[in-house]
C-alpha positions as CSV (number, residue, x, y, z in Angstrom):
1,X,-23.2,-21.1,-9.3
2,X,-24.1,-24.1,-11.3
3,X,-21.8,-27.2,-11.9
4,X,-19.4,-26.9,-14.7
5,X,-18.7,-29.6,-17.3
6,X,-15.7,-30.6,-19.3
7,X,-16.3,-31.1,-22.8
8,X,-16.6,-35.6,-22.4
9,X,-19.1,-34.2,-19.6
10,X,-21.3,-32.5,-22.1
11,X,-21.2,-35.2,-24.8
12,X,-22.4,-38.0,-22.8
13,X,-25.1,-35.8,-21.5
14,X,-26.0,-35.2,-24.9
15,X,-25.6,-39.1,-25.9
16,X,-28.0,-40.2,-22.8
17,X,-30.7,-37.2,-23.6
18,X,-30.6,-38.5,-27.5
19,X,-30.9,-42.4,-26.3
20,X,-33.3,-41.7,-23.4
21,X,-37.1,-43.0,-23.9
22,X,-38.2,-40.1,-21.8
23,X,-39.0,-36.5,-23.0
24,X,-36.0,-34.4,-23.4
25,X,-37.7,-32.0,-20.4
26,X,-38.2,-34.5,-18.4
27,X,-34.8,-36.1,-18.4
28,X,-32.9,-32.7,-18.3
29,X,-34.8,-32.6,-14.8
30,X,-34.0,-35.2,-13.6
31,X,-30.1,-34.8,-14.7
32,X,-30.8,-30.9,-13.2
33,X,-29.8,-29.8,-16.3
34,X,-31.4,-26.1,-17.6
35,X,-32.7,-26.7,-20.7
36,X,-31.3,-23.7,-22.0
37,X,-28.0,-24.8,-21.4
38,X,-28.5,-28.1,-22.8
39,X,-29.8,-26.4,-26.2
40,X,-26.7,-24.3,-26.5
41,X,-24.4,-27.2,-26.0
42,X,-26.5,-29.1,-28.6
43,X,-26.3,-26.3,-31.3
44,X,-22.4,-25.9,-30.5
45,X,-22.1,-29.4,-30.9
46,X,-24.1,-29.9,-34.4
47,X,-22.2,-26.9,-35.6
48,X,-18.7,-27.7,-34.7
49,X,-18.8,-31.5,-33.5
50,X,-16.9,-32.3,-30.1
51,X,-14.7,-29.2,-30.2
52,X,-17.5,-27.0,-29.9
53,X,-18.4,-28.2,-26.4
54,X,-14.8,-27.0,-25.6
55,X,-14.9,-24.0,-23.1
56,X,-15.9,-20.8,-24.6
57,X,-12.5,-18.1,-24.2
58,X,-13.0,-15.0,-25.3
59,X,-9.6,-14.0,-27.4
60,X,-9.8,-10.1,-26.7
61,X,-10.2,-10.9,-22.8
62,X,-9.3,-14.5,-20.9
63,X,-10.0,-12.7,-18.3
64,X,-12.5,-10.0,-17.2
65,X,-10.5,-7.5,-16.1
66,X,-7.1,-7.8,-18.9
67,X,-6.9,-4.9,-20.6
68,X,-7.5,-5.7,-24.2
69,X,-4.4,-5.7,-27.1
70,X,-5.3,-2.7,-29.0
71,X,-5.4,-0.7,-25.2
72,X,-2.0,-1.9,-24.7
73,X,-0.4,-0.9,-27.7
74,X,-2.0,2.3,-27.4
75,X,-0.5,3.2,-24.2
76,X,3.0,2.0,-25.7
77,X,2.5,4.4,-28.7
78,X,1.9,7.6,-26.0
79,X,4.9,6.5,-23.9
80,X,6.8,6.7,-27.4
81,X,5.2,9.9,-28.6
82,X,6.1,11.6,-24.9
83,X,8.7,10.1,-23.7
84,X,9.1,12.7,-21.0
85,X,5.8,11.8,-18.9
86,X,6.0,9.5,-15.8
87,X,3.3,6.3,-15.9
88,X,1.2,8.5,-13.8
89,X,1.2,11.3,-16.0
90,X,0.6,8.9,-19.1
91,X,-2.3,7.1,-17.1
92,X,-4.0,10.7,-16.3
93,X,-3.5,11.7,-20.0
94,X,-5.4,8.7,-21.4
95,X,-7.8,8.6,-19.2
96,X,-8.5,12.5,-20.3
97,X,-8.6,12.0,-23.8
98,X,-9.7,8.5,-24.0
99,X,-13.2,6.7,-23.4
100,X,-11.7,3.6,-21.6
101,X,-9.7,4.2,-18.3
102,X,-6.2,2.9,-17.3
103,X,-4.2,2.8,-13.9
104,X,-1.2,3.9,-13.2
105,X,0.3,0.5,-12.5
106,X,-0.8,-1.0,-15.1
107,X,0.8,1.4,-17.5
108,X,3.8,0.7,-15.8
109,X,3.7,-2.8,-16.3
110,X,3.1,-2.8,-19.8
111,X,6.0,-0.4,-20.2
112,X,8.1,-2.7,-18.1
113,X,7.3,-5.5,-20.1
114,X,8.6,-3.6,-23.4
115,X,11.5,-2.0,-21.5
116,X,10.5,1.1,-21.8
117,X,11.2,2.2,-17.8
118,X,15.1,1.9,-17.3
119,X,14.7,3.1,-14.4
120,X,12.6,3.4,-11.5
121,X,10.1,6.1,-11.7
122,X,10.4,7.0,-7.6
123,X,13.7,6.3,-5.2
124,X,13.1,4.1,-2.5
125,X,14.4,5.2,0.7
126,X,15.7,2.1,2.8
127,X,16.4,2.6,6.9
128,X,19.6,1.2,7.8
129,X,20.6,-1.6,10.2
130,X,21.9,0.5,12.5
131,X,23.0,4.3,13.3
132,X,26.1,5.4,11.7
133,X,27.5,6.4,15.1
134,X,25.4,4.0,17.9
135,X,25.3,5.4,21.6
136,X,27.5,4.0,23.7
137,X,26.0,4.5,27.2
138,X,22.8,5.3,28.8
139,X,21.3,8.9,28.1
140,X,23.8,9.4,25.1
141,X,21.1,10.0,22.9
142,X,17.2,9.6,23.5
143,X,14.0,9.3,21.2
144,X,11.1,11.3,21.7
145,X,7.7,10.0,19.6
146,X,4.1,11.1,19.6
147,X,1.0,8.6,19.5
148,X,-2.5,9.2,18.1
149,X,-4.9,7.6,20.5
150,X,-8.8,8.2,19.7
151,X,-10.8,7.3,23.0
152,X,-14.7,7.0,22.1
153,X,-16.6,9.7,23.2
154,X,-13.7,11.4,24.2
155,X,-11.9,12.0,20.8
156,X,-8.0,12.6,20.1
157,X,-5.0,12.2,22.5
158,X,-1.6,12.0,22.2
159,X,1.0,9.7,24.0
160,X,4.4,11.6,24.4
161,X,7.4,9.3,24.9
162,X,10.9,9.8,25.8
163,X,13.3,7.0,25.0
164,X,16.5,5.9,26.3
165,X,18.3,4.6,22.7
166,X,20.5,2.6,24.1
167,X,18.9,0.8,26.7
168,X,15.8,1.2,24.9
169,X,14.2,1.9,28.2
170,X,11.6,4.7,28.5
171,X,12.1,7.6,31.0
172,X,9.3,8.9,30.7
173,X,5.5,9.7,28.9
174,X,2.6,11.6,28.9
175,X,-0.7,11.3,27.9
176,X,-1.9,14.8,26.3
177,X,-5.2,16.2,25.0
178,X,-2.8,18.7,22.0
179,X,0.3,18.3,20.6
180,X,1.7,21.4,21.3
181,X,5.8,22.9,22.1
182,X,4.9,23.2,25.7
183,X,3.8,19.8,25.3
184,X,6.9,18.5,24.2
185,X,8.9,20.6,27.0
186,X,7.1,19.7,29.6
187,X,7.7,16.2,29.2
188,X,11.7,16.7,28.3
189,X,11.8,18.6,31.6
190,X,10.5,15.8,33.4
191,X,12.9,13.3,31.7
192,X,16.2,15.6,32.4
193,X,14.4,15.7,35.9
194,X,14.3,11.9,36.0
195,X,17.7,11.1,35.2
196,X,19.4,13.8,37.1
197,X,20.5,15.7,33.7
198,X,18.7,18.7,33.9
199,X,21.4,22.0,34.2
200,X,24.1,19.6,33.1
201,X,26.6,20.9,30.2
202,X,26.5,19.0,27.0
203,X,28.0,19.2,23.7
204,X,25.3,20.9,21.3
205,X,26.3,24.6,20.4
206,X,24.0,27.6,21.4
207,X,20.5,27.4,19.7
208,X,21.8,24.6,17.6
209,X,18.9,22.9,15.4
210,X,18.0,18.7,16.4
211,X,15.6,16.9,15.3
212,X,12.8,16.8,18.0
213,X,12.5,12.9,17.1
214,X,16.3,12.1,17.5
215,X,18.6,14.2,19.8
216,X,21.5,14.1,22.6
217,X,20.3,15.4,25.9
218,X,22.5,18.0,27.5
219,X,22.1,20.9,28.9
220,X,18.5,22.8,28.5
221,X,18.1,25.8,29.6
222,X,15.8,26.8,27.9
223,X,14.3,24.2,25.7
224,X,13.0,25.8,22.0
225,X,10.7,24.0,20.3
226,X,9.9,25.7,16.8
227,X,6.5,23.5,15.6
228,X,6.8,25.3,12.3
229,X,9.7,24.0,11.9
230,X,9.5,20.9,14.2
231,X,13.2,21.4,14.9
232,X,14.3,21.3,19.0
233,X,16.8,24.1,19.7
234,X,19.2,23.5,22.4
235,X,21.0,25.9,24.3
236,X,23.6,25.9,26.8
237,X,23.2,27.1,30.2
238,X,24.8,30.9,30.6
């Protein structure tokens, strides 16, 4: 990219080329000046005088990606026509029955900038600092988790964890080649195993639902695992 010049930069360019003894092509060489550039800045400058070696802007875009004025108020006057459609579905609408296209995001910020969206178009979910009710002792409630691992040219495995949640320890983990319900009981098994829970009462009811990522160990006998579903069903020991 070649070097730009302010407008006092172009002028006493044009000054020394007028004043200089040599030939114009000669002394644009030597200044490494194209002489195509030097001509325009010439006619600009007999035509409009100093302020025509100003930069050139463009009023319809400053910048090559802005989405012109008449776009803009275009998408406002849909937005006001159907009120009931979401940016996306505005964006997918002009883009259908117009010859320019549009994002969704930027439909939203022009809207936004008119106040047209009162209100978020999506809820955002935020985690919390902490569980409502915290474990208060080790093995109180665990955390089980699976891992994607690709291996080259051995493809897809799967780390299986079990955490302790309140020591944050982990009893156990497995390294599997599916991601199966035996999968999953296997390595529960083990963990009850490990901590010397397994056959021990606990506190869920018979063939109550837990989530398989977040549950209190007790007794398991047997474990249910429904991958439709993906919901861990715990029953007590007869």
């Amino acid at each position: 990219m070649g070097m730009r010049f302010n407008a006092s930069e172009k002028y006493e360019i044009i000054r020394l080329v007028e004043q200089s003894d040599l030939p114009v092509k000669l002394t644009l060489t030597q200044l490494n000046i194209p002489k195509s550039t030097f001509y325009d800045w010439y006619g600009r400058y007999q035509e409009k005088g100093f302020d025509g070696l100003q930069p050139r802007v463009d009023p319809e875009r400053k910048q090559w990606n802005q989405i012109p004025e008449h776009e803009r108020e275009e998408v406002v006057r849909e937005a006001l026509e159907q009120p009931e459609k979401s940016p996306r579905e505005l964006a997918f609408h002009i883009n259908d029955t117009r010859e320019w296209f549009i994002s969704e995001s930027s439909v939203y910020r022009i809207l936004k900038s008119r106040d047209l969206i009162t209100s978020p178009s999506h809820i955002v979910m935020k985690a919390a600092d902490h569980f409502k009710d915290p474990p208060a002792r080790v093995n109180e409630l665990w955390q089980t988790d699976f891992s994607y691992l690709k291996v080259v040219h051995w493809g897809w495995y799967y780390l299986t964890t079990i955490l302790d949640d309140f020591s944050r320890y982990i009893i156990t983990w497995e390294l599997c080649k599916n991601m199966r319900s035996d999968d999953v009981e296997r390595v529960v098994l083990r963990a009850l195993d490990i901590t010397g829970l397994a056959g021990k009462t606990g506190q869920p009811d018979p063939l109550s639902p837990v989530e398989p990522d977040h549950w209190k160990p007790g007794s398991i006998d047997p474990l249910i695992f429904d991958n439709k579903s993906k919901e861990l069903f715990l029953s007590q020991r007869a």
